[in-house]
C-alpha positions as CSV (number, residue, x, y, z in Angstrom):
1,X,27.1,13.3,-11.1
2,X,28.4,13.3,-7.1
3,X,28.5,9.7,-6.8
4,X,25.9,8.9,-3.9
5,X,26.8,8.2,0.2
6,X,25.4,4.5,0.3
7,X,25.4,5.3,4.0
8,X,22.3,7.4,3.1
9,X,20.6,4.3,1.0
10,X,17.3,3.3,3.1
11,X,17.7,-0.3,5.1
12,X,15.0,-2.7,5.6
13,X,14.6,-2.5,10.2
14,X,16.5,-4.5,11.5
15,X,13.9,-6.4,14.1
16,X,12.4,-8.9,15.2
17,X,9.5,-7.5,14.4
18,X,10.3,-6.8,11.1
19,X,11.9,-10.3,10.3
20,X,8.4,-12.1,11.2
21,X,6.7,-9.3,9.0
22,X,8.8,-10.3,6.0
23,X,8.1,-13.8,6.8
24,X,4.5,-13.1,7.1
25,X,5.0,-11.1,3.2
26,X,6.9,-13.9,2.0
27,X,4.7,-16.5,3.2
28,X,1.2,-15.1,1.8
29,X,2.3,-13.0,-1.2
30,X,3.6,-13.8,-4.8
31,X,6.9,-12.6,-5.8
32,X,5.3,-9.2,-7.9
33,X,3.4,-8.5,-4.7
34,X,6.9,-9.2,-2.6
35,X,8.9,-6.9,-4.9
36,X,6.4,-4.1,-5.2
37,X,5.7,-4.1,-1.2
38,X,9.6,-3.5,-0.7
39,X,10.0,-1.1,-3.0
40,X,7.5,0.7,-1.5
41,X,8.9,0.6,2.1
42,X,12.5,1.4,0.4
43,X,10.8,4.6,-1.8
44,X,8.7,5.7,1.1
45,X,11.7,6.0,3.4
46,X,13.9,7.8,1.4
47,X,11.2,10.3,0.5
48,X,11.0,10.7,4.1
49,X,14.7,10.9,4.9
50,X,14.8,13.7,1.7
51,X,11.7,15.8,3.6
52,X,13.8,15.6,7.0
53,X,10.5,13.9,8.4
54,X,10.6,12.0,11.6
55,X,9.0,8.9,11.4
56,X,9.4,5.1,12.9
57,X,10.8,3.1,10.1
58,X,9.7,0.0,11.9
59,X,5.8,0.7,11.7
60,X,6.4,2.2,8.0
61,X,7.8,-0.8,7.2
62,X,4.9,-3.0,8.8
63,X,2.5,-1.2,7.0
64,X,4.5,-1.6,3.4
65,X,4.8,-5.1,4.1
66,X,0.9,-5.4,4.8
67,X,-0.5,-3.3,2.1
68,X,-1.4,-5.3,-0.4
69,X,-2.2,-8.9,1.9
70,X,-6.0,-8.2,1.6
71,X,-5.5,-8.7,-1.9
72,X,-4.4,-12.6,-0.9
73,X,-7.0,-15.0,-0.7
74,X,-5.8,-16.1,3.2
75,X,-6.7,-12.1,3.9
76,X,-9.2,-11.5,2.2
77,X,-13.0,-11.1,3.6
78,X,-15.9,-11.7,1.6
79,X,-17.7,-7.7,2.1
80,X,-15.1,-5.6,3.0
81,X,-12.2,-3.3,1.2
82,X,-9.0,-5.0,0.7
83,X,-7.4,-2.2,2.2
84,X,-9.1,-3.1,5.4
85,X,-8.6,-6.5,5.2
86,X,-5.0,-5.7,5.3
87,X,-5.4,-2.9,7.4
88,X,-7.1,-5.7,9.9
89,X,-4.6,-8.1,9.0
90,X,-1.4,-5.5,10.3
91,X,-3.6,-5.0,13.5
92,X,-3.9,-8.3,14.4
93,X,-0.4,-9.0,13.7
94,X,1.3,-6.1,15.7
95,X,-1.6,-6.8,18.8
96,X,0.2,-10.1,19.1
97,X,3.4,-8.5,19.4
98,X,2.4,-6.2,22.6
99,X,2.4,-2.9,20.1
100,X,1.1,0.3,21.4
101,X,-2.6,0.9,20.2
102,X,-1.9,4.2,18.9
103,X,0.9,2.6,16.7
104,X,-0.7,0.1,16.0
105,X,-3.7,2.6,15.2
106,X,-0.9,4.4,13.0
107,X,0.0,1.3,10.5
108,X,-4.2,0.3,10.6
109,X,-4.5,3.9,9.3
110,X,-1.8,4.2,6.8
111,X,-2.6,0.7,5.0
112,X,-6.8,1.7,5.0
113,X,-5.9,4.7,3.1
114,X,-2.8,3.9,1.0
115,X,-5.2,4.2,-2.2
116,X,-7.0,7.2,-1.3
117,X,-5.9,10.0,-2.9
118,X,-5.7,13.3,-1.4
119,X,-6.0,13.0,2.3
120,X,-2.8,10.6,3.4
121,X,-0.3,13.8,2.7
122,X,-2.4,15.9,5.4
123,X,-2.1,12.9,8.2
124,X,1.1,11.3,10.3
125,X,4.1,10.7,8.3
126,X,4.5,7.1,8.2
127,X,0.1,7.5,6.8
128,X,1.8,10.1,4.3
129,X,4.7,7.7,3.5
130,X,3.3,4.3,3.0
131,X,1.0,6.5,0.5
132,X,3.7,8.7,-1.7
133,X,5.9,5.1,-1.8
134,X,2.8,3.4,-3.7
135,X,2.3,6.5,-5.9
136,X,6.0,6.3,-6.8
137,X,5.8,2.4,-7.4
138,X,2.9,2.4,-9.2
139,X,2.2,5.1,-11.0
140,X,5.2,6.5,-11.2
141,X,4.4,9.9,-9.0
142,X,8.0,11.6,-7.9
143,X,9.7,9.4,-10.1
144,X,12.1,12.9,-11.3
145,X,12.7,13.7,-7.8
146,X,13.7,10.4,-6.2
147,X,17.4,9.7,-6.8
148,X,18.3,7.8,-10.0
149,X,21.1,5.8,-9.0
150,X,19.2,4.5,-5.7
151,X,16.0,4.0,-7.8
152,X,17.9,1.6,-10.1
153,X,19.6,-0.3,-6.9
154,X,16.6,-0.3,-5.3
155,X,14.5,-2.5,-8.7
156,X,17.7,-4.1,-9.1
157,X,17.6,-5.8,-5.8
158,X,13.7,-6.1,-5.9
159,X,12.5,-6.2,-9.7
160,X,9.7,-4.7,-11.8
161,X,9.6,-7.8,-14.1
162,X,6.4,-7.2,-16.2
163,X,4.7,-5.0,-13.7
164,X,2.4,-2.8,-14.8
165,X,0.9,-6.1,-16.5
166,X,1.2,-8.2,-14.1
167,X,0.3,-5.8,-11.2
168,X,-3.1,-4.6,-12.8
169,X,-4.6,-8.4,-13.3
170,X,-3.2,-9.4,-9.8
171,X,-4.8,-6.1,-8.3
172,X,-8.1,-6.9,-10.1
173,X,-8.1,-10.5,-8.7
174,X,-7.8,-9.3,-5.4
175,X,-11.3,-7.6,-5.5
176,X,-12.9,-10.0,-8.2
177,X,-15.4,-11.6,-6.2
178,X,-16.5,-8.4,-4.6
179,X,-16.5,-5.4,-6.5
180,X,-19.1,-3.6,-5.2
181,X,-16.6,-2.9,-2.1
182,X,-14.9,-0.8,-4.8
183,X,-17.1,2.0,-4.6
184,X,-16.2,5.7,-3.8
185,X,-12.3,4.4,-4.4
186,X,-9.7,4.4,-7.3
187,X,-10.3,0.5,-7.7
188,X,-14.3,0.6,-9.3
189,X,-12.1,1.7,-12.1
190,X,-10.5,-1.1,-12.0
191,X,-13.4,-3.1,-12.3
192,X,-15.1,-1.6,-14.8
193,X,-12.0,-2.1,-16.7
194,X,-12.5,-5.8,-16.9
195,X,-15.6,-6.8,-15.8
196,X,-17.9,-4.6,-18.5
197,X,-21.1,-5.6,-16.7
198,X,-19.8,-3.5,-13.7
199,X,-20.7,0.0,-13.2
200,X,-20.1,1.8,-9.9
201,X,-22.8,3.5,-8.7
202,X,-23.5,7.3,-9.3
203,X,-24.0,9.3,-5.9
204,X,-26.5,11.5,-7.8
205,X,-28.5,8.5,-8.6
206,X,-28.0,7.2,-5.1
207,X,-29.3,10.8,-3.6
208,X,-32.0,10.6,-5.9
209,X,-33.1,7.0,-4.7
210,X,-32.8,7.6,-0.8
211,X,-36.2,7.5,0.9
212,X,-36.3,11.0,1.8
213,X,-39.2,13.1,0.1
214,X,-37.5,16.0,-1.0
């Protein structure tokens, strides 16, 4: 095997902006959530550096950092999707820097989608990024096509200790207290899978149910 130009191995921006969004991860997050949100900035770049795409590293990495906060209690609102929550939570932080609202737009968008399938490939590429980096992390989507050698400096650096266990239960605790936000999205799932008095609603039965006669 061609042993691989480190030069090309993704870097974490080097800003100030970036520092204080680290801080921010560190701060709020557990070390799983820390590990995994890294990874998915480092996976997410190189897949866009391997697809020639033109994107701003900085607000890819904002939005990787973010991703997961409205799973933290400090984030987290009582009636909305924890994607939002974060989503809300990147806005708030990049409108205190004096960020451009369509970037900032840009990172609100990519974080409020990052666990809807099918649409973030279609949109900007940092939306389509932060979305193929979480696939890759989590489930394991583009794993054969992502270079081996980097993948194993990357979870060296920023390790997968235990995580598909530990990732699942701190995912589901995220959304505990309000699954019915869950709805329409990957994560009712989720719930059902531990909470077996949960059922997400059926859109037939919600059709069905609406007040119109026919």
């Amino acid at each position: 095997m061609t042993p691989r130009n480190p030069a090309h191995a993704p870097v974490i921006p080097d800003s100030l902006l970036a520092k204080e969004a680290t801080d921010v991860l560190r701060e709020h997050s557990t070390d799983l959530l820390f590990n995994h949100s890294i990874r998915v900035y480092l996976f997410a770049a190189e897949q866009g550096r391997q697809r020639k795409l033109r994107f701003d590293s900085e607000l890819l990495y904002v939005a990787a950092a973010f991703h997961d906060l409205g799973l933290v209690k400090k984030f987290s609102s009582p009636d909305e999707r924890f994607e939002i929550d974060g989503a809300n939570a990147a806005r708030q932080f990049l409108a205190a820097h004096n960020i451009a609202e369509d970037d900032v737009q840009t990172v609100w968008e990519a974080i409020a989608l990052h666990t809807t399938p099918g649409i973030p490939k279609y949109m900007g590429p940092e939306v389509a990024l932060l979305n193929s980096g979480v696939l890759l992390d989590v489930i394991g989507i583009g794993f054969d096509q992502f270079p081996a050698e980097l993948r194993e400096e990357i979870v060296a650096k920023f390790p997968r200790t235990n995580f598909k266990e530990d990732f699942v239960r701190e995912y589901f605790a995220g959304f505990a207290h309000k699954p019915a936000t869950t709805y329409g999205t990957v994560n009712a799932a989720v719930c059902e899978r531990f909470m077996p008095e949960f059922k997400s609603p059926n859109a037939c039965d919600l059709i069905a149910g609406s007040p119109w006669a026919h």
